[in-house]
Backbone bond lengths (Angstrom), bond angles and torsions (degrees), N, CA, C in turn:
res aa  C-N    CA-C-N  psi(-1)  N-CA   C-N-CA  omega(-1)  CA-C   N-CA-C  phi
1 X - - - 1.466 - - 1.523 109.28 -
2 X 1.528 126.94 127.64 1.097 148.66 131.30 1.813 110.40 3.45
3 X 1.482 112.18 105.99 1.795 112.15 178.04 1.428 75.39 -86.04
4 X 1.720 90.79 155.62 1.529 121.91 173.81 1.977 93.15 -109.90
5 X 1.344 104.57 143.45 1.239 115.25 162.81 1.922 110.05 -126.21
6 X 1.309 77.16 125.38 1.883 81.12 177.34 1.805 123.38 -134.22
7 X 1.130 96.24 124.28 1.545 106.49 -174.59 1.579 107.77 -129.95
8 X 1.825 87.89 133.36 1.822 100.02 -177.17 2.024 106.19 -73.97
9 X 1.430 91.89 146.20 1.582 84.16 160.98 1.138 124.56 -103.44
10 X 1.423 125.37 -169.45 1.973 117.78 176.70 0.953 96.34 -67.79
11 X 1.173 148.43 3.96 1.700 122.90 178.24 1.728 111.25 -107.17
12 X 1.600 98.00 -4.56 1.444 101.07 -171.73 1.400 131.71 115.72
13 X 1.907 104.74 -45.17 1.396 124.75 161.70 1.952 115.48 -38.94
14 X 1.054 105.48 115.75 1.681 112.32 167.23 1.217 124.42 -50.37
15 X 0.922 169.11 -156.47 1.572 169.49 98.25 0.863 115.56 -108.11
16 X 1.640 135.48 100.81 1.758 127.59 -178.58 1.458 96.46 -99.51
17 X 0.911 98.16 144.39 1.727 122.70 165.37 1.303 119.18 -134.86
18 X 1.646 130.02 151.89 1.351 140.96 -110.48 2.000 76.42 -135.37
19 X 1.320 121.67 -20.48 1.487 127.04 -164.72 1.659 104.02 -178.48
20 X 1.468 93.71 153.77 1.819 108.78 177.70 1.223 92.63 -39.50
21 X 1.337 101.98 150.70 1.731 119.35 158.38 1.318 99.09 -89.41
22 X 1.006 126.04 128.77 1.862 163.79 -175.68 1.247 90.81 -40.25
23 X 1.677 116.81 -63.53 1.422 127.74 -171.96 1.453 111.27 -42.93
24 X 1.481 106.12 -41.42 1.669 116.15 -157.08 1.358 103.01 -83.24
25 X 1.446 107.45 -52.50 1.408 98.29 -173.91 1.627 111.82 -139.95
26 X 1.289 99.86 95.36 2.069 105.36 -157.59 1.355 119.68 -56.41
27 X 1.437 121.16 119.03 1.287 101.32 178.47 1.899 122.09 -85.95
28 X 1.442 94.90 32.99 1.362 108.70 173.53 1.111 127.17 73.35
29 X 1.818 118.28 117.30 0.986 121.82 -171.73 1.895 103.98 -162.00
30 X 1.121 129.03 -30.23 1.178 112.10 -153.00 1.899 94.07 -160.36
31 X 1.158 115.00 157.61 2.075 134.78 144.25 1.242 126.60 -107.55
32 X 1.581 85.96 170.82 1.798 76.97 170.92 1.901 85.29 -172.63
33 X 1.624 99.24 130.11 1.363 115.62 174.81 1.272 114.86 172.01
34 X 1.276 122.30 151.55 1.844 129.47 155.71 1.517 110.58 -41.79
35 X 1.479 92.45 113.83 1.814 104.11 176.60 1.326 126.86 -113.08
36 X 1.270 124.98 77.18 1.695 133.82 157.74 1.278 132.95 -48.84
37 X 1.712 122.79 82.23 1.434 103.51 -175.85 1.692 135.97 -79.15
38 X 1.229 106.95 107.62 1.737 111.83 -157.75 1.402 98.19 -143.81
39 X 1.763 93.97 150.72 1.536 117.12 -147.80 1.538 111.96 -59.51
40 X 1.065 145.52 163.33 1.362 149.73 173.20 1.939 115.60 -62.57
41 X 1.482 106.08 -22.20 1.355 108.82 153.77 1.024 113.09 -62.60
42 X 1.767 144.10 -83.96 0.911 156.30 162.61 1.500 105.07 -19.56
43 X 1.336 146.12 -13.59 1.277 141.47 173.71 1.381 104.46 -73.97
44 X 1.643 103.40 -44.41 1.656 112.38 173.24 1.246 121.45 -77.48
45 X 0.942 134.17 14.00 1.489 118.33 175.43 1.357 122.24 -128.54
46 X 1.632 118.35 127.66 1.358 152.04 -154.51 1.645 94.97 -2.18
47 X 1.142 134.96 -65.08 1.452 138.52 -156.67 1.440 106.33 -74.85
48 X 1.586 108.53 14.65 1.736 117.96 -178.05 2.132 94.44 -79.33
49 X 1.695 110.53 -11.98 1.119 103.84 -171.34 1.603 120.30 -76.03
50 X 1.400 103.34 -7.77 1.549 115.52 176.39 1.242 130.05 -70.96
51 X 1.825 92.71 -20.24 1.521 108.48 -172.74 1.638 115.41 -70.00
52 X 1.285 119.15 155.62 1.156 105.96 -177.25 1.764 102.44 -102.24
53 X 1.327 116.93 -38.83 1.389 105.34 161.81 1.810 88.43 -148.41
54 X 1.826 93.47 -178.20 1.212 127.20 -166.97 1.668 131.55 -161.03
55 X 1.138 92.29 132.28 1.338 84.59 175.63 1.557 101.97 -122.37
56 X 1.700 105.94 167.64 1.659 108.40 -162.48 1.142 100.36 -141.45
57 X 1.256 128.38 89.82 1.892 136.91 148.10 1.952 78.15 83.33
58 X 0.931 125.51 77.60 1.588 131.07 -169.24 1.671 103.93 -123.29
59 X 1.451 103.29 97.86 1.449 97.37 173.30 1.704 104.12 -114.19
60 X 1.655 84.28 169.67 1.872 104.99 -172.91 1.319 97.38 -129.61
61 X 1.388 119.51 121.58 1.581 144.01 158.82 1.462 113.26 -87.50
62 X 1.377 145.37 102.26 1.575 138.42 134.94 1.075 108.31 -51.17
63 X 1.722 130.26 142.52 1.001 126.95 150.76 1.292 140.32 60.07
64 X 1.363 140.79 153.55 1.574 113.81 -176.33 1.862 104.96 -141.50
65 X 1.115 115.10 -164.69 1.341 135.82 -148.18 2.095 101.76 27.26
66 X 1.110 91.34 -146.12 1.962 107.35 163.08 1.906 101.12 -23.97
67 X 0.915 130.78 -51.85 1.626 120.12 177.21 1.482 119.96 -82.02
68 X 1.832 119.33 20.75 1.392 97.56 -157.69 1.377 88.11 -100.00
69 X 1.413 112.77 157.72 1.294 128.00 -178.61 1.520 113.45 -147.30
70 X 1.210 105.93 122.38 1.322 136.31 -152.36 2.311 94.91 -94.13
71 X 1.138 109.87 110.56 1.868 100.32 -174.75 1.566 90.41 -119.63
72 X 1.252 125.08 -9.58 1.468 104.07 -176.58 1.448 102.92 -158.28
73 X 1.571 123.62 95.53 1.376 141.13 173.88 1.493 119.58 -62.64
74 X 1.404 109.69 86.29 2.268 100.82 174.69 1.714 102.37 34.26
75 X 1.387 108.81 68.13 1.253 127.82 160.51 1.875 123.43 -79.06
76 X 0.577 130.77 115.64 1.880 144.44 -176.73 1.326 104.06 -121.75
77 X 1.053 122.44 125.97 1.563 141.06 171.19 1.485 115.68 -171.06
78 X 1.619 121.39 152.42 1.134 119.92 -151.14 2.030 87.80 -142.93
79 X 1.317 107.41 135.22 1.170 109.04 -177.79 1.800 110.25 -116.69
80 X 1.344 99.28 102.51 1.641 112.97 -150.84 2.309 90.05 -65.64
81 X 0.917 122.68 173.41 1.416 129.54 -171.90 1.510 99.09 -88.59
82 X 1.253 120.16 145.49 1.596 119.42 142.16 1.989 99.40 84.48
83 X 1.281 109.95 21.88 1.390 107.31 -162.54 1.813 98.92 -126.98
84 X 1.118 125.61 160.96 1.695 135.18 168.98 1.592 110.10 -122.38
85 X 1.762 96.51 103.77 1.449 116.74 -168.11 1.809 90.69 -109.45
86 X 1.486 103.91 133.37 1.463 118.99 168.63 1.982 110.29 -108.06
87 X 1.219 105.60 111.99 1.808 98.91 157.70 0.651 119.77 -84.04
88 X 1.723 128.91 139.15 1.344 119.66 171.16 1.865 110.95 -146.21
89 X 1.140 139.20 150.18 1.117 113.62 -164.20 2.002 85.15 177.44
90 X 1.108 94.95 144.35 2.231 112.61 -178.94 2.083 98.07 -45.71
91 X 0.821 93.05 156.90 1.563 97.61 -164.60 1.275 94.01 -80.00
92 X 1.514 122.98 141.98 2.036 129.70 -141.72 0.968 121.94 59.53
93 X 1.428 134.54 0.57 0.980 129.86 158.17 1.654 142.88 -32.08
94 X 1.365 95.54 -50.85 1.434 126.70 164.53 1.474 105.48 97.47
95 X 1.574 107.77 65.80 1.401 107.38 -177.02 1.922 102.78 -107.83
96 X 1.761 104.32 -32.58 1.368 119.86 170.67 1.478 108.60 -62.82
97 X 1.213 137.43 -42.74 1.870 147.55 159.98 0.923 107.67 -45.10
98 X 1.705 123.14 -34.90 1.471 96.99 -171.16 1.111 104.98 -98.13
99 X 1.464 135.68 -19.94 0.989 139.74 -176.21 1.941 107.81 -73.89
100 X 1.050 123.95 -25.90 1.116 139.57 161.30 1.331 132.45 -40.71
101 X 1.525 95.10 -45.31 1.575 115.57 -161.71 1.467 92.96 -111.96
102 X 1.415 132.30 -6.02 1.347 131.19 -166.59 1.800 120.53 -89.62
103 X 1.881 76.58 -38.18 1.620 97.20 174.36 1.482 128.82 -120.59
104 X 2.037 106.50 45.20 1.117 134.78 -157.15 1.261 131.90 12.33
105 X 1.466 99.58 57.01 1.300 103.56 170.31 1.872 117.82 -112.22
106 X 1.498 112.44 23.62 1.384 128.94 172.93 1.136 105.56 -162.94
107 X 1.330 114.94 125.13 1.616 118.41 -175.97 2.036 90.85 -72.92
108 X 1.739 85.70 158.03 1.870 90.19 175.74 1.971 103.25 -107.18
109 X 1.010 98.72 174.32 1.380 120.87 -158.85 2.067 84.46 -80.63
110 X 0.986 98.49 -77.75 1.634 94.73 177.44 1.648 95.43 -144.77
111 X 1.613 97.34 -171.58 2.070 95.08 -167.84 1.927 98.32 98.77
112 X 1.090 115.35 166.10 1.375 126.68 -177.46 1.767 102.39 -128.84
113 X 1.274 98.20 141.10 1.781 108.30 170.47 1.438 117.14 -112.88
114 X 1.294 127.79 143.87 1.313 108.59 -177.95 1.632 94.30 -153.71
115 X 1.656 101.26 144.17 1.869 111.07 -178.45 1.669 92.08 -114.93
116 X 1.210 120.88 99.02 1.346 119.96 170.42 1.468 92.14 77.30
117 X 1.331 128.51 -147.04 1.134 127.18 -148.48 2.219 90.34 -106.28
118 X 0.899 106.32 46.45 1.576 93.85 -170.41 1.826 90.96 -137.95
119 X 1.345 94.01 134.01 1.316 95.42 -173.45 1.443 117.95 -93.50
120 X 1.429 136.75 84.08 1.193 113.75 -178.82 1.418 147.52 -59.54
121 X 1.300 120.66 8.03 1.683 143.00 -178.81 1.600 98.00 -80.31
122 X 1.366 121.00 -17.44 1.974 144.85 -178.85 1.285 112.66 -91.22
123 X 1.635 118.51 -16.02 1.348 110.06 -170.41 1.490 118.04 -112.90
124 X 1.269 123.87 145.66 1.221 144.59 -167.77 1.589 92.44 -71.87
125 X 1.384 119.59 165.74 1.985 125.97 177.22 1.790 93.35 -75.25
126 X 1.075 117.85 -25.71 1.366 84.22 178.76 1.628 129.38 -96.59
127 X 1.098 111.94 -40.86 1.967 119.89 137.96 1.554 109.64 -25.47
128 X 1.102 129.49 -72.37 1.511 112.63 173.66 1.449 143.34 -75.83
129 X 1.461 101.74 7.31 1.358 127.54 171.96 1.649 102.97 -84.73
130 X 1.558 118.02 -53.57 0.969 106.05 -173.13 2.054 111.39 -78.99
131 X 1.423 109.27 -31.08 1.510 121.95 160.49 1.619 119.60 -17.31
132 X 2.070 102.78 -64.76 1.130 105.64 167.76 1.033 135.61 -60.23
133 X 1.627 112.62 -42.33 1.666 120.62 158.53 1.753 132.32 -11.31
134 X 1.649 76.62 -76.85 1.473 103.31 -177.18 1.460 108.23 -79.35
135 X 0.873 148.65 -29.59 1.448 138.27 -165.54 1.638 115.37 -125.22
136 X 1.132 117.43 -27.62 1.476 131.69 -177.01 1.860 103.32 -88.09
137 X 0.987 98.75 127.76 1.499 96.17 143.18 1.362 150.76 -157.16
138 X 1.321 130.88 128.27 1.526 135.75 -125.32 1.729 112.17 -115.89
139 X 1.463 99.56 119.92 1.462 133.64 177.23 1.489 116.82 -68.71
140 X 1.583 137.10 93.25 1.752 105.35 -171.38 1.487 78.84 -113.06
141 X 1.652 104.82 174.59 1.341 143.82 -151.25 1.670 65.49 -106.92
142 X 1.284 138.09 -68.31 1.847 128.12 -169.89 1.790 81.63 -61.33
143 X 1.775 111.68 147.53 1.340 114.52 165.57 1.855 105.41 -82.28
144 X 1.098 122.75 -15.89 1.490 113.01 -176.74 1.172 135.87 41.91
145 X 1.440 103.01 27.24 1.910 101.69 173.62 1.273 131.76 -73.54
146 X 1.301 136.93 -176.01 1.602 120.60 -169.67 2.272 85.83 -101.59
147 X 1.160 98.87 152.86 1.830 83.52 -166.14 1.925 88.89 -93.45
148 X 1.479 111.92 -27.94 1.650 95.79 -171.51 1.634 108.70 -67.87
149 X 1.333 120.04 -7.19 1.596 108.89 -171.16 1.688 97.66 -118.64
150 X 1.526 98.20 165.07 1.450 127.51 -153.30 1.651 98.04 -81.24
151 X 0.895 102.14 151.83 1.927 104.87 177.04 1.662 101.99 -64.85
152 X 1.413 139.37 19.99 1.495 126.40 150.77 1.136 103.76 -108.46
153 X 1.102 130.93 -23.79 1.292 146.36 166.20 1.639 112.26 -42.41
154 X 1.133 89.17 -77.04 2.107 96.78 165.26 1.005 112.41 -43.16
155 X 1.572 127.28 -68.88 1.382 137.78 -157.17 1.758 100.20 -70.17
156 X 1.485 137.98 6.55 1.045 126.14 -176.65 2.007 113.79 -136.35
157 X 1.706 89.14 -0.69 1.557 99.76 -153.44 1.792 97.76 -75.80
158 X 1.174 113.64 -27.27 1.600 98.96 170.80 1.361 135.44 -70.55
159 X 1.583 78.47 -10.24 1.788 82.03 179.98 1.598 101.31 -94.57
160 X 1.233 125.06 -13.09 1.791 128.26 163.78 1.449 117.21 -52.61
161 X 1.512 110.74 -38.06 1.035 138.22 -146.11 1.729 94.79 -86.83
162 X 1.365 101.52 -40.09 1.330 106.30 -174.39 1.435 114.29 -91.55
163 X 1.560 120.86 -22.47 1.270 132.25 156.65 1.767 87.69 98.68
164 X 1.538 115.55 51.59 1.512 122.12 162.38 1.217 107.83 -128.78
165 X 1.037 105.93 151.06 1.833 130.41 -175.26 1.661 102.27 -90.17
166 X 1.275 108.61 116.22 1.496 111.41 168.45 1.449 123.52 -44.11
167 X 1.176 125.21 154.09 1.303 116.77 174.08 1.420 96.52 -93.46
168 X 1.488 131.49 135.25 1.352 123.69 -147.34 1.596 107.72 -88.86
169 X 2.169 106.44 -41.10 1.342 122.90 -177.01 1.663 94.22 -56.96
170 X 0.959 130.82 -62.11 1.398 145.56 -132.43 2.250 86.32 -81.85
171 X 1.054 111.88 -46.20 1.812 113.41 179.90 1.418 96.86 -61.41
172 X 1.640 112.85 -43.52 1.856 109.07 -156.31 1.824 83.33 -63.76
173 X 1.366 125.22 -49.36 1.320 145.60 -173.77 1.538 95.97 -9.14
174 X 1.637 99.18 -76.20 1.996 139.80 -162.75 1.816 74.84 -54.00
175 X 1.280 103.74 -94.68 1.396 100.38 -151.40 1.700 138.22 -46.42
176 X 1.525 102.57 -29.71 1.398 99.06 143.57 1.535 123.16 -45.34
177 X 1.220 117.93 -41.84 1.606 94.91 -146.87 1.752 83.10 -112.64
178 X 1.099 131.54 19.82 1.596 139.47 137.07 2.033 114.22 -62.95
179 X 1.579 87.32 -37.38 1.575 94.20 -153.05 1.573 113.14 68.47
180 X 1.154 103.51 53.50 1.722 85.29 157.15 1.715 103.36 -145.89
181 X 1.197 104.00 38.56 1.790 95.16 143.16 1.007 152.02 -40.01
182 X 1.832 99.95 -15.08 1.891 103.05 -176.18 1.074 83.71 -120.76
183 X 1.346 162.16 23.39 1.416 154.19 -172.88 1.970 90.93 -137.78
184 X 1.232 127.60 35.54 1.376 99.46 174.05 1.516 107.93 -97.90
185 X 1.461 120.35 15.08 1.679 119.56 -156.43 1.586 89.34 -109.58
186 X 1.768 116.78 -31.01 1.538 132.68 -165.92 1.448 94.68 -66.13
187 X 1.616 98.44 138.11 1.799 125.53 167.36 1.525 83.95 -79.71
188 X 1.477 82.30 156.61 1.613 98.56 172.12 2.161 125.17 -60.44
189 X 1.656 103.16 -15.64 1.098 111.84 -172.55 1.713 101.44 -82.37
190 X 1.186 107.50 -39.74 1.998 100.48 162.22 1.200 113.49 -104.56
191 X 1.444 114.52 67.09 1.216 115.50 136.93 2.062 107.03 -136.70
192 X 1.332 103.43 174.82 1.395 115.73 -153.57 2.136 82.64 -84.34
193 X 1.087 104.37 -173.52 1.390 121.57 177.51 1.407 114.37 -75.67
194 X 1.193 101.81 -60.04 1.423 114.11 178.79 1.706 118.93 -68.75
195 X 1.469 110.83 -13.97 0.964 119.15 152.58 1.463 147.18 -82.10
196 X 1.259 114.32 -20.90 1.708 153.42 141.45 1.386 101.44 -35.09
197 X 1.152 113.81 -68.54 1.317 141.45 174.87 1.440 131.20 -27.67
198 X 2.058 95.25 -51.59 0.919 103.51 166.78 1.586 137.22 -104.85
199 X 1.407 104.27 1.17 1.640 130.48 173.18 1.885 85.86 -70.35
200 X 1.321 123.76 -49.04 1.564 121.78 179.13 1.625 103.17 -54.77
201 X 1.160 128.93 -65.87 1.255 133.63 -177.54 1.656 107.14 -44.57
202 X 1.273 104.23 -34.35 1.485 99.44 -154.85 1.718 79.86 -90.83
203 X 1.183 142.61 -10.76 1.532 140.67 -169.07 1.363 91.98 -84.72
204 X 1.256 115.41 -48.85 1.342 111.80 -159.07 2.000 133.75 -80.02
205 X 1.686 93.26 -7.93 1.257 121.34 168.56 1.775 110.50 -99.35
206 X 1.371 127.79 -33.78 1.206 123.30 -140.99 1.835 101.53 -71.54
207 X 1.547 102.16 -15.60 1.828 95.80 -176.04 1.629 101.08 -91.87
208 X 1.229 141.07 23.79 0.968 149.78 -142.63 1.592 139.95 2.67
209 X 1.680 97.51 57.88 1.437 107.81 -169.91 1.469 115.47 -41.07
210 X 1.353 124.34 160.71 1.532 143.77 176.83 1.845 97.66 -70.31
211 X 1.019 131.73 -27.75 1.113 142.84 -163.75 1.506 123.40 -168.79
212 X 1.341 112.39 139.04 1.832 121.72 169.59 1.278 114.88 -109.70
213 X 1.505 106.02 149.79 1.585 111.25 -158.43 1.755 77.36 -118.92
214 X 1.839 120.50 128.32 1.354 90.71 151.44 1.702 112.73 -152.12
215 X 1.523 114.41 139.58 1.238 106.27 -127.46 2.004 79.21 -115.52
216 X 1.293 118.21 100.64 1.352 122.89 174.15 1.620 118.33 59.80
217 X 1.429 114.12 57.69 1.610 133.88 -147.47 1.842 98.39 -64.13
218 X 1.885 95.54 -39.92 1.567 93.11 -168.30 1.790 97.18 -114.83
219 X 0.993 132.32 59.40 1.418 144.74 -170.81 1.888 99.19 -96.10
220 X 1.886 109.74 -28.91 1.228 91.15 -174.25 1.320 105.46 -130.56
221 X 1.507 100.71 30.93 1.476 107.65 173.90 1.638 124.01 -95.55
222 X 1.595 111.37 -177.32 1.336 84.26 156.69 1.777 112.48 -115.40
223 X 0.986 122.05 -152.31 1.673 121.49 -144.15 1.913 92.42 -92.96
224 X 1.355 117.86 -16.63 1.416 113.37 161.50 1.525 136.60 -98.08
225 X 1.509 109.96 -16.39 1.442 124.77 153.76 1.126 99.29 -76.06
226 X 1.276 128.53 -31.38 1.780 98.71 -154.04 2.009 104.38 -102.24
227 X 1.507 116.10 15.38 1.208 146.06 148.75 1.300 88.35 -70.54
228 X 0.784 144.09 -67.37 1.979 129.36 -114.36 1.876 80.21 -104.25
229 X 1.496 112.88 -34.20 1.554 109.98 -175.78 2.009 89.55 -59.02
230 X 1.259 109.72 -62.14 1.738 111.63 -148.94 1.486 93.19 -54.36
231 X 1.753 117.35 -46.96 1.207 100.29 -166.39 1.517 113.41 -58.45
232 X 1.279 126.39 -39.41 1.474 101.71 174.40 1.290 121.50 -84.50
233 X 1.552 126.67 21.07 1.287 120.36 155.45 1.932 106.35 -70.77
234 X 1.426 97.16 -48.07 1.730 109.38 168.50 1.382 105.49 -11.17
235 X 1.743 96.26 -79.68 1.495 116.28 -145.36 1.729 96.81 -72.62
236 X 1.115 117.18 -39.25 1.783 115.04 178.77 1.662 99.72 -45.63
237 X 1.775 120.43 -41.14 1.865 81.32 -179.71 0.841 104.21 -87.93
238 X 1.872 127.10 -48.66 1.135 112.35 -175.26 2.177 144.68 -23.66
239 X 2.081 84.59 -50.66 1.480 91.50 -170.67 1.776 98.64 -94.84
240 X 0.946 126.13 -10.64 1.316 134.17 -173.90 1.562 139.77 -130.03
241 X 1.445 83.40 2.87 1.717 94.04 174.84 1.693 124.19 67.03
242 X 1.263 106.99 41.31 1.658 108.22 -171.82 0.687 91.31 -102.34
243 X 1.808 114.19 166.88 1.658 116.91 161.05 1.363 86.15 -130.18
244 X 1.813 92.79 158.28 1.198 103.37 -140.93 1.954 73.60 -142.18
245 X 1.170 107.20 159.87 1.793 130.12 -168.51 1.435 106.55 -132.83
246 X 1.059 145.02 98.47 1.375 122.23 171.60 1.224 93.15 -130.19
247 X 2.411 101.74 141.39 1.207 111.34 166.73 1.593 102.70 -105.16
248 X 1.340 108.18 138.47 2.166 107.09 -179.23 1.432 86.17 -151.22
249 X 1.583 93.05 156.38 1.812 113.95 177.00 1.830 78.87 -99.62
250 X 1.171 133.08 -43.96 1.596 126.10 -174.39 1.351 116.54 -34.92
251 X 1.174 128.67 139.15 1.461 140.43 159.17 1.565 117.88 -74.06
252 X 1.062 104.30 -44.67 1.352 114.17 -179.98 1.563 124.89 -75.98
253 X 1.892 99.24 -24.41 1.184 95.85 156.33 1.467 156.03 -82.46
254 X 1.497 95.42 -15.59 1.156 125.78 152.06 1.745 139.13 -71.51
255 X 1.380 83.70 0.71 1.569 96.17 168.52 1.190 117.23 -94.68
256 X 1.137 129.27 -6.83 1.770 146.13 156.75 1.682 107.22 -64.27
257 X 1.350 109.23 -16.18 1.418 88.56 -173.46 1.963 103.55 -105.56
258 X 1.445 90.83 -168.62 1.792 94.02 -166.94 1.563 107.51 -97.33
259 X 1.662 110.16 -0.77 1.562 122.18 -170.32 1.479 110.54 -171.63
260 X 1.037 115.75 112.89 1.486 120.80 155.09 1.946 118.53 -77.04
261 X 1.491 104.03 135.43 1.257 101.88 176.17 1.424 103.19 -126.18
262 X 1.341 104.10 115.73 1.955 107.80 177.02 1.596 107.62 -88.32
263 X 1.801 93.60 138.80 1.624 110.61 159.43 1.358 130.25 -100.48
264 X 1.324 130.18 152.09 1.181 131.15 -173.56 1.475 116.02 -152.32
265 X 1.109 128.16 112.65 1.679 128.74 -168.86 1.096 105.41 26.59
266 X 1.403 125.78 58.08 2.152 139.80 138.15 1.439 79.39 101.66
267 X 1.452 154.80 17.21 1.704 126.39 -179.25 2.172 81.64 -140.84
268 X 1.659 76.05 170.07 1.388 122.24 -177.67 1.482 103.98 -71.83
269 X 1.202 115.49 94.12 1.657 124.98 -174.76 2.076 112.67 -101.11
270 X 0.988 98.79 9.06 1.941 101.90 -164.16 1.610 100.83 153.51
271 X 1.513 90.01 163.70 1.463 97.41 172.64 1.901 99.39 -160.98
272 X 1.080 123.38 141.50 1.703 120.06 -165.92 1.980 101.72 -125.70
273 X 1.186 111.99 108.78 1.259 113.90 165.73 1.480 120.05 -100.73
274 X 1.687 102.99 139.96 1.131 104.21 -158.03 1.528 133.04 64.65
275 X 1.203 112.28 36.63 2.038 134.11 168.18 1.058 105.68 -44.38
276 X 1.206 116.28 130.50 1.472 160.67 116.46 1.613 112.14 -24.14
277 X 1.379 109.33 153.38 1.575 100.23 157.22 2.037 107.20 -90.73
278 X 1.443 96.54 -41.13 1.114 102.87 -178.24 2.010 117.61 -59.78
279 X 1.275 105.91 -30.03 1.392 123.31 -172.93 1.523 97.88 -79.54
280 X 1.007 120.86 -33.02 2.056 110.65 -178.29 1.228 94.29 -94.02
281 X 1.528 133.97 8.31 1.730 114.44 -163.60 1.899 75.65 -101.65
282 X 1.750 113.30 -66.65 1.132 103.23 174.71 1.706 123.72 -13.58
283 X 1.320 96.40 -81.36 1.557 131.51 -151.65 2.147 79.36 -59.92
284 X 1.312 118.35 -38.21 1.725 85.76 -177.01 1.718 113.62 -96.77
285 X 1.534 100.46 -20.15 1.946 96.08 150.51 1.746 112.42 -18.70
286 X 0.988 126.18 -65.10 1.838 154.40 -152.47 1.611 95.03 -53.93
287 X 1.498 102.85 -36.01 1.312 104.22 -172.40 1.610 106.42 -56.05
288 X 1.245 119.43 -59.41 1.638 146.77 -151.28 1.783 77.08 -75.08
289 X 1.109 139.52 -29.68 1.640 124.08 -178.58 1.329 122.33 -51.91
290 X 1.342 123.84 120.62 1.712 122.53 174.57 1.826 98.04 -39.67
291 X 1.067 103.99 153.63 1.323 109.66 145.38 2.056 102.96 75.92
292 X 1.306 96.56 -30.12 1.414 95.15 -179.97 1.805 130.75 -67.31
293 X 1.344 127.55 132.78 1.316 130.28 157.64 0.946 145.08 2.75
294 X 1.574 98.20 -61.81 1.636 134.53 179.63 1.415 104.07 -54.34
């Protein structure tokens, strides 16, 4: 039988649910942050405190003998603070693994993970359950809202969940620069996609995580909502200092960010500062090349 989970809101109303809300506790799928790939020395040294997370020589094993499959080879990368990092890499690559294992939502094979100075490869499921909570916060390509409550409702329900009081300046903050001030009364069924979209975005910043995980943001949009989503991924570091993770097969979406980091059979194959749409479309052509790296 089906556990029921039930949580009151500020108004009193209950909310039962049939399973975790995705938001609360992910059953894994996706990241989202500024990605610098730099050596495992350089992980250690003093100015490693800027980083917002990291991973250190971090590999991923599937399976073993004849089925083992190797998605992430002694990987090192450092996710500098306040920056918009895009992964992108041929599908197996292991750009979804790392992003997985980055924002503990897949334990790694060996290698160390760390969100700020806290190591999650150290923490028990319930320490990193609440870890992600509080400090993480997660972008899906599904918008996942609850459909009986109002788009403030969404954008505030994890923090109910956790039994914290929004900081009120800092929410009015999100929703301005979402634009959806006149939509905070709208269920998720009248509102547009890209607007769904962005009541998620605006959920996923409003407790003011250390970092955003976001795993194919405009995957179910179309090519002018799912602009209007990136641009306010933009403006969140720019005007507010977030860092932001995004995994996309898009070129174009990745030209919103401040760094592209390419994958290639589980390792660190390139990295592009300052992207182009046209410059990541090239640069992941390379992949499909005989003989090539990528």
């Amino acid at each position: 039988m089906e556990q029921a989970f039930r949580f009151s809101l500020p108004d009193r109303r209950v909310l039962r649910l049939a399973r975790p809300c995705r938001f609360f506790h992910p059953p894994g799928s996706f990241l989202v942050t500024n990605t610098a790939p730099i050596t495992a020395e350089e992980l250690n040294r003093p100015g490693a405190a800027d980083l917002a997370a990291r991973a250190q020589d971090v590999s991923k094993v599937y399976g073993s003998g004849d089925a083992r499959v190797v998605a992430l080879d002694h990987v090192s990368v450092g996710i500098p603070r306040g920056r918009f990092t895009a992964i992108m890499g041929p599908s197996g690559s292991g750009k979804s693994t790392l992003m997985h294992c980055m924002a503990g939502l897949d334990s790694v094979s060996s290698g160390q993970v760390l969100i700020g100075d806290v190591e999650l490869t150290r923490l028990d499921d319930k320490r990193l359950t609440r870890l992600r909570r509080d400090r993480i916060g997660f972008v899906f390509q599904a918008f996942n809202l609850v459909p009986t409550l109002t788009a403030l409702e969404n954008i505030t329900l994890p923090m109910d969940i956790a039994g914290r009081k929004p900081d009120r300046e800092w929410l009015d903050t999100v929703i301005d620069t979402v634009g959806l001030r006149d939509r905070l009364r709208h269920r998720p069924s009248e509102l547009s996609g890209g607007q769904q979209q962005r009541v998620a975005c605006a959920r996923a910043l409003a407790s003011r995580p250390e970092i955003v995980f976001a795993d194919e943001p405009t995957g179910n949009l179309d090519s002018r909502s799912g602009a209007e989503v990136l641009g306010f991924l933009r403006s969140s570091v720019r005007e507010m200092g977030q860092t932001i993770v995004m995994v996309t097969h898009d070129p174009a979406a990745a030209a919103y960010s401040d760094l592209v980091l390419f994958l290639s059979d589980g390792r660190v194959v390139d990295q592009m500062g300052d992207p182009t749409a046209e410059k990541v479309l090239e640069r992941m052509k390379g992949f499909d090349r005989p003989g090539s790296d990528a």
